[in-house]
N, C-alpha and C positions, 0 to 999 in steps of 0.2 A: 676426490682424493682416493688411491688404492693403498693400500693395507695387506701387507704380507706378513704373516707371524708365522715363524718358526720355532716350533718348540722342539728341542731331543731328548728323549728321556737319559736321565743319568750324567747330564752335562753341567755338571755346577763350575759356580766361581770357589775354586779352593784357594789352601794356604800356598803363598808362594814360596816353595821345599822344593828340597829334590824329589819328594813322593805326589808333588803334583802332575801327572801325567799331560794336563793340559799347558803348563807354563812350558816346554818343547816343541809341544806340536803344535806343524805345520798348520795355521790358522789363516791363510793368506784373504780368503773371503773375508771371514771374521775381523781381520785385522783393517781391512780396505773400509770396512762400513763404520767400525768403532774408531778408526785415528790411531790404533796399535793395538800391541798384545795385551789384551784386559783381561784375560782370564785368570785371573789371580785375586785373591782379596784386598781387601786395601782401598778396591774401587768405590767411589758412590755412583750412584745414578751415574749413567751418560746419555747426553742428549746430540745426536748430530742431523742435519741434515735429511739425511736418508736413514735414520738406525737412530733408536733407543734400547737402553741394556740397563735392568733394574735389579740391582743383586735382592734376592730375596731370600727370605729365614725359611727352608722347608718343614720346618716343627711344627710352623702355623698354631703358637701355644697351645699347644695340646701335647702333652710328658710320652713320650715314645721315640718309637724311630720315625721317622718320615716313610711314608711307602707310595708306591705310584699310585695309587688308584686315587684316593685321596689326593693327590699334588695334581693330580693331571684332572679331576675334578671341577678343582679349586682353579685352575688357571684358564679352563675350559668356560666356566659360569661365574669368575669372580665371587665365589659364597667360599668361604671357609668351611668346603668342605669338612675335613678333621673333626672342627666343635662341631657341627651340623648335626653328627652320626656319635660324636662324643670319643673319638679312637680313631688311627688311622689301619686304614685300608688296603691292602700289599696286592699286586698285581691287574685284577681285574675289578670292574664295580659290581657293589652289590645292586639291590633290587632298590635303596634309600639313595646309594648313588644316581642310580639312572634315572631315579625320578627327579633327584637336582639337575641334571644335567637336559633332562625331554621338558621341563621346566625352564631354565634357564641359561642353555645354548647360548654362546655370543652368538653362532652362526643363524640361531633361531632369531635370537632378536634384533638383532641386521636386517635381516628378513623382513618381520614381522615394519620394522620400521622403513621397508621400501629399498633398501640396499640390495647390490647384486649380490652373491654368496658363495662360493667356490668351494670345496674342502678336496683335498688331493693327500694321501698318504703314502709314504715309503713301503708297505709290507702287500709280500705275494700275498695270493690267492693261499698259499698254501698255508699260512701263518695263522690265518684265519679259521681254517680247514682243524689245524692242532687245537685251537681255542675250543 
């Protein structure tokens, strides 16, 4: 079986308003994998075929705002990142992140369990250069 996960930061399932910017747009991929336009709340799980879409709570109970480092964490190693570290984490990981993460990689333990492994990202050279 191959396994494609796309994750984009800052893509949630919101309310469906006119201030959802996602319930308008152009999702024609999106739409082809899921059976329609789901980006909106309201949805449960969906399971198709070729595509699963799991609405999830980014607070990961923990009282804050949600912030990426954290959420991309937690979705990177399945750990609740947030309680982990006890706070969430805005931008980049720390040094308690990266050790959940050089720890508990899905890509690691794919790996480690004999799987092939691929990781491919959207950002230049130069993006990394700013970091």
């Amino acid at each position: 079986m191959k396994v494609l996960m796309i994750f984009i930061d800052g893509l949630g399932i919101g309310a469906r308003a006119e201030t959802n910017p996602y319930l308008n747009a152009a999702t024609a991929f999106m739409d082809k994998i899921l059976g329609g336009h789901m980006l909106f709340s309201g949805i449960n799980t969906i399971v198709k075929d070729i595509a699963v879409m799991i609405p999830t709570n980014a607070c990961l109970e923990v009282p804050g705002i949600p912030q990426s480092a954290t959420g991309q964490t937690t979705i990177w190693t399945g750990m609740n990142a947030a309680q982990a570290v006890g706070r969430h984490i805005n931008q980049y990981p720390n040094l308690e992140l990266k050790d959940i993460i050089i720890k508990h990689s899905i890509m690691k333990l794919l790996s480690e369990a004999g799987k092939k492994v691929t990781f491919a990202n959207a950002y230049r050279n130069e993006f990394f250069k700013m970091v």
